[in-house]
C-alpha positions as CSV (number, residue, x, y, z in Angstrom):
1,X,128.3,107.9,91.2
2,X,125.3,110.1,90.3
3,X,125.7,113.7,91.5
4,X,122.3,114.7,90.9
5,X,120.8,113.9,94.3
6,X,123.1,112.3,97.7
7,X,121.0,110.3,99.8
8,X,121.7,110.8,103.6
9,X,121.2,107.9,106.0
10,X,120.8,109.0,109.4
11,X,121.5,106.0,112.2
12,X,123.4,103.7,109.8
13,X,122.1,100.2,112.0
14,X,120.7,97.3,110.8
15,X,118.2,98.4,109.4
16,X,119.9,101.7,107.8
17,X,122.8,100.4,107.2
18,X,121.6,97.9,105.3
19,X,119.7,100.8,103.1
20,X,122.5,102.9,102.4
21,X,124.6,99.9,101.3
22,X,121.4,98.9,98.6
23,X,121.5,102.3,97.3
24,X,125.0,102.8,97.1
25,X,125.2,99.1,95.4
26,X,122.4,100.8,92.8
27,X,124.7,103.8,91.8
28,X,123.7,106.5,94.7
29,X,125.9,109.0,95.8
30,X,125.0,107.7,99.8
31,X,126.5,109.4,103.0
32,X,126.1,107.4,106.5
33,X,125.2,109.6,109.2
34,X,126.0,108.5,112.4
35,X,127.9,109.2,116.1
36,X,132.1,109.6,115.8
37,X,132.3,105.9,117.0
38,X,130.1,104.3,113.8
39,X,130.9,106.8,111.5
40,X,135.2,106.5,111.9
41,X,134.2,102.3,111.8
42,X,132.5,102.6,108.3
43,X,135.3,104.8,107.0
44,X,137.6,102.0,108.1
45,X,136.2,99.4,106.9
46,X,132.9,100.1,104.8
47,X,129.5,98.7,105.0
48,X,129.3,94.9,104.8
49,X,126.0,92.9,104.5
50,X,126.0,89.3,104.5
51,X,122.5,88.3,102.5
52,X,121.5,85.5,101.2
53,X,119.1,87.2,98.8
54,X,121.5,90.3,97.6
55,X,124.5,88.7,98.4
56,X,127.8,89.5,100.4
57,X,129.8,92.4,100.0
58,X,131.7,95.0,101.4
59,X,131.1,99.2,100.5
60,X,133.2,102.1,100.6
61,X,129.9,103.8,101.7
62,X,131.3,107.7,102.3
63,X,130.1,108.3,106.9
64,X,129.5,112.0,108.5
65,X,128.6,112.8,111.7
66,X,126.8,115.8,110.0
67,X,124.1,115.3,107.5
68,X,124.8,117.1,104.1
69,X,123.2,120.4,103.1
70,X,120.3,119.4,100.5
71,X,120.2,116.0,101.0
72,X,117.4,113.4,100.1
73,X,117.3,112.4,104.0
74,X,116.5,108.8,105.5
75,X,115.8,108.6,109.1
76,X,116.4,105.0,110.2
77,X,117.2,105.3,114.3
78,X,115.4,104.2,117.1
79,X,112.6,106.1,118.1
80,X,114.0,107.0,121.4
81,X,117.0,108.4,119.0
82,X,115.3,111.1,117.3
83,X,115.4,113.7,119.4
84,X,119.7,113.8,119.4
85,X,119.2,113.7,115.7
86,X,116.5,116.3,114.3
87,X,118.4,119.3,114.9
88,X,121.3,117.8,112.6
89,X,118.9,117.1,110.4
90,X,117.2,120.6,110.2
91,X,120.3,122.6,109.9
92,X,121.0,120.8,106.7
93,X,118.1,121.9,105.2
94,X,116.9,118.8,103.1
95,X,115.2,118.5,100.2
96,X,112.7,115.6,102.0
97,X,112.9,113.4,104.5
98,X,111.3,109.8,105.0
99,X,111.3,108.3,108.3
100,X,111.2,104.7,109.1
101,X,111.1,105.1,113.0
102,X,108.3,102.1,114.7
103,X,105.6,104.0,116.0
104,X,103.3,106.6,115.6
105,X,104.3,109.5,117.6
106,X,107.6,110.4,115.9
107,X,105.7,112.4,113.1
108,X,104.9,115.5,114.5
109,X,108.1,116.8,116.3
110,X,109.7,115.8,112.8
111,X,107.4,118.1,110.9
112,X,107.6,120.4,113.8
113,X,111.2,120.6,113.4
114,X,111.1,120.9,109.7
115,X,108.5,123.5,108.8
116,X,108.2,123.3,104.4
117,X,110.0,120.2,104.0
118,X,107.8,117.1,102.9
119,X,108.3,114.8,105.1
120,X,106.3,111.1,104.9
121,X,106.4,107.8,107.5
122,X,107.0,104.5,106.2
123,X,107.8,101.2,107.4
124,X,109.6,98.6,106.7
125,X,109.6,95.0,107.2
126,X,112.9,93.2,107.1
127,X,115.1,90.6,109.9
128,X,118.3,92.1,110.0
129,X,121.2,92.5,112.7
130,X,124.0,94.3,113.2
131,X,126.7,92.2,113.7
132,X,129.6,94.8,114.4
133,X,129.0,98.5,113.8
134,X,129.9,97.9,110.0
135,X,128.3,94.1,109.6
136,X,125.2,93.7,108.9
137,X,123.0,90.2,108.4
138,X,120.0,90.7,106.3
139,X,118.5,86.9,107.8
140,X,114.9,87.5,106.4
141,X,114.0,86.7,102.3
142,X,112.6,90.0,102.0
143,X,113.2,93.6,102.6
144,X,109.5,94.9,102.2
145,X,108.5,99.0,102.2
146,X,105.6,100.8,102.5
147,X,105.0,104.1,102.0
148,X,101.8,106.0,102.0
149,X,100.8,108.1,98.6
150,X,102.2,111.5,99.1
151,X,105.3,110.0,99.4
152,X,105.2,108.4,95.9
153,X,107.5,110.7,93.9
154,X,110.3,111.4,96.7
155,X,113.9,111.0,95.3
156,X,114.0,108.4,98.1
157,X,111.4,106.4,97.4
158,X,112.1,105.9,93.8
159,X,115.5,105.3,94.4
160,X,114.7,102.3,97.2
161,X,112.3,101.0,94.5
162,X,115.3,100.2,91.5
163,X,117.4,99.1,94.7
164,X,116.5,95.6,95.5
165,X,113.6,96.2,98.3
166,X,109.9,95.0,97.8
167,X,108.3,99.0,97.9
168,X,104.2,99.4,98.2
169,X,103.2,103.1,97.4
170,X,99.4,103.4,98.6
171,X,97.1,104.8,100.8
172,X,97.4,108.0,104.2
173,X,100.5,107.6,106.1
174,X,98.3,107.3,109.2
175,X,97.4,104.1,107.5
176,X,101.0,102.9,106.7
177,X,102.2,103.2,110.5
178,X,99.4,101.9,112.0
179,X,99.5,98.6,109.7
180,X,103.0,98.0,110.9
181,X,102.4,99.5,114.2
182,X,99.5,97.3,115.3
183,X,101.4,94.2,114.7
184,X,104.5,94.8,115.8
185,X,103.8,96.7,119.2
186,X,101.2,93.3,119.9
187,X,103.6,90.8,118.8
188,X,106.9,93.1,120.9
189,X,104.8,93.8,124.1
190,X,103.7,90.2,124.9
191,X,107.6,88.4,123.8
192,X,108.9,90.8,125.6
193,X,106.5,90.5,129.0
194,X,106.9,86.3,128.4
195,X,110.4,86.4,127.8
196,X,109.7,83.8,125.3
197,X,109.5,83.4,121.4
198,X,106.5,84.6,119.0
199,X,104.6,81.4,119.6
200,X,104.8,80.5,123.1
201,X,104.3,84.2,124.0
202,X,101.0,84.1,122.0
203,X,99.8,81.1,123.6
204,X,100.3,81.3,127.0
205,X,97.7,83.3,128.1
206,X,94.9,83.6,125.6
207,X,92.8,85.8,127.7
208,X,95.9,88.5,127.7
209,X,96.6,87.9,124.3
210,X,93.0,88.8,123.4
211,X,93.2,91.9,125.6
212,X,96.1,93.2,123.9
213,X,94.4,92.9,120.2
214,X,91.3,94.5,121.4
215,X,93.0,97.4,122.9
216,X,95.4,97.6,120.2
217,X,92.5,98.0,117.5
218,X,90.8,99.9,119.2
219,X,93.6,102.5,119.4
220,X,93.8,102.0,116.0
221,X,90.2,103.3,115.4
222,X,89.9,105.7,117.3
223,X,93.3,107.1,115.6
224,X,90.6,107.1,112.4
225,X,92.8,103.8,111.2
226,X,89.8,101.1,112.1
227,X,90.9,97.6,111.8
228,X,89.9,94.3,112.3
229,X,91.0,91.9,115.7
230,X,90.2,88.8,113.5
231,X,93.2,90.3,111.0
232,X,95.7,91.4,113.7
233,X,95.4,87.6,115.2
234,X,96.0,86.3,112.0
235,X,99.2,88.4,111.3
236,X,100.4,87.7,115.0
237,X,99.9,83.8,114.3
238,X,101.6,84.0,111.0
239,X,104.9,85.2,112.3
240,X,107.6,82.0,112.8
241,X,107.1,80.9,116.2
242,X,110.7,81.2,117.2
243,X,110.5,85.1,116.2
244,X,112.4,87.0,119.1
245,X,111.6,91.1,119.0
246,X,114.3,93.6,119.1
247,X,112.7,94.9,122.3
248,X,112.7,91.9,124.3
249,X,116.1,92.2,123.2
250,X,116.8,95.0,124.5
251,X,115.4,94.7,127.7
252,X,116.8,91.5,128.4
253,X,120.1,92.9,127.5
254,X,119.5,96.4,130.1
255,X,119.9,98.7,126.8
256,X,117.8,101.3,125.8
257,X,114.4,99.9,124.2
258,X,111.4,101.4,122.2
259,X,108.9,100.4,125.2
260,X,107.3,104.2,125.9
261,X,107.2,104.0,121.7
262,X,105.3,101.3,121.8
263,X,103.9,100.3,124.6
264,X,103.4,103.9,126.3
265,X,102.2,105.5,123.0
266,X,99.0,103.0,123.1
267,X,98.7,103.8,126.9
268,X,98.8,107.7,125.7
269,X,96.5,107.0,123.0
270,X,93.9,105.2,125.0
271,X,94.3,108.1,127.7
272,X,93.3,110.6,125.1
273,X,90.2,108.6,124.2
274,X,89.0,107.4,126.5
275,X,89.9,103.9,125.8
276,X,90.2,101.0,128.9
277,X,93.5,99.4,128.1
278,X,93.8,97.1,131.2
279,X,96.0,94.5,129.3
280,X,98.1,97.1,128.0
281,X,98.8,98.6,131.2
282,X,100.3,95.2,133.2
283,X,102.1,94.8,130.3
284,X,103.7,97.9,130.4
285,X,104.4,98.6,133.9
286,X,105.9,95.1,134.7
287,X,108.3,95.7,131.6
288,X,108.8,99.1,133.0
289,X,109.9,98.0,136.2
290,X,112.3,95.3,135.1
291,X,113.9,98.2,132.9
């Protein structure tokens, strides 16, 4: 293992665990950061990923429930986890820290919480589930990154990039969350209020669905990320019609969900404004109440 830079993964679930396991496959020194439960789990039995694109194997990934003083630091929780987590990760003093929470929000009480550390947001796009705390199955043909320039020379970054993943390096990082942000919150708010797949939620009320693109791009521009509704429907129709989101999910399941991070960040967005979000606002208060 390389002992020039360790790589801490904070909230080791699909999604990071599947990330520390890529970089530790690559030749990282990688820690797993994540409650007693997960982190006593992984040193039990590793980090297994099941994929049919980087294969199946099982790693003796090293797990912490504190993050390492001077690490290269990967935030990879929920959004409604980063609160329990950024005081961890500021008492370890890291050398950078790239977050892949969804949303848009999360950025300032991380840079609030880490004066002089670069930080960047990224996103990811990947299908991946966590099939026990230490199983993970990466289902999608791609593990794609974005991240926006000033994140470009990051240990991170350039380590993700000789990994395995697909990794874009280009443009603001308002610019990176928003792309991801627009589509997913669209495509998560109206499977989730259907209760039905990608397809039949787009389809079954076209008047709703064209509420929620407006308002969404709207956001967008007035968040000085301007877009176009003709693109966002053409990303939302490109997803496989049987696409279930991980908040409908969670909803359905009673756990906790990323709706304020998505749905109530557009509603605080459009507050601030002065934007009409009508379609936005059924959305999320029926989803709200069936929380």
């Amino acid at each position: 293992m390389s002992d020039e830079k360790v790589f801490a993964v904070v909230g080791p679930g699909a999604v990071g665990g599947l990330l520390a396991w890529l970089l530790y496959r690559q030749g990282h020194e990688v820690v797993a950061v994540g409650r007693r439960s997960t982190v006593e789990a992984i040193r039990a039995e590793g980090i297994t990923v099941r994929s049919a694109t980087f294969g199946e194997a099982t790693e003796r990934i090293a797990a912490e429930t504190r993050v390492p003083e001077g690490a290269s630091v990967i935030v990879a929780t929920k959004a409604y986890g980063l609160a329990d987590v950024l005081p961890a990760i500021a008492e370890s003093s890291p050398i950078e820290v790239v977050s892949f929470l969804n949303g848009v929000e999360h950025m300032r009480p991380l840079r609030e919480a880490l004066p002089g550390v670069p930080v960047a947001g990224a996103s990811i796009a990947v299908s991946a589930l966590r099939a026990t705390p230490t199983v993970i199955d990466h289902r999608s043909p791609f593990v794609r990154i974005e991240v926006p320039d000033a994140a470009a020379s990051f240990a991170s970054v350039l380590a993700l990039v000789d990994a395995g993943p697909s990794v874009r390096v280009g443009g603001s990082e308002a610019e990176v969350l928003w792309a991801k942000f627009r589509l997913l919150a669209s495509l998560a708010l109206l499977t989730s209020y259907w209760r039905q797949p990608a397809g039949p939620a787009l389809s079954e009320d076209p008047e709703l669905t064209e509420a929620v693109v407006s308002e969404v791009v709207a956001c967008s521009a007035a968040e000085g990320v301007p877009a176009s509704e003709l693109e966002l429907v053409r990303a939302l129709h490109s997803v496989p019609g049987g696409m279930r989101t991980s908040l409908q999910e969670d909803l359905a399941a009673g756990a906790p969900s990323e709706l304020d991070a998505l749905g109530g960040a557009l509603l605080r967005i459009g507050e601030r404004h002065g934007i009409p979000t009508p379609g936005l606002s059924r959305i999320v208060a029926a989803l709200g109440s069936d929380a």
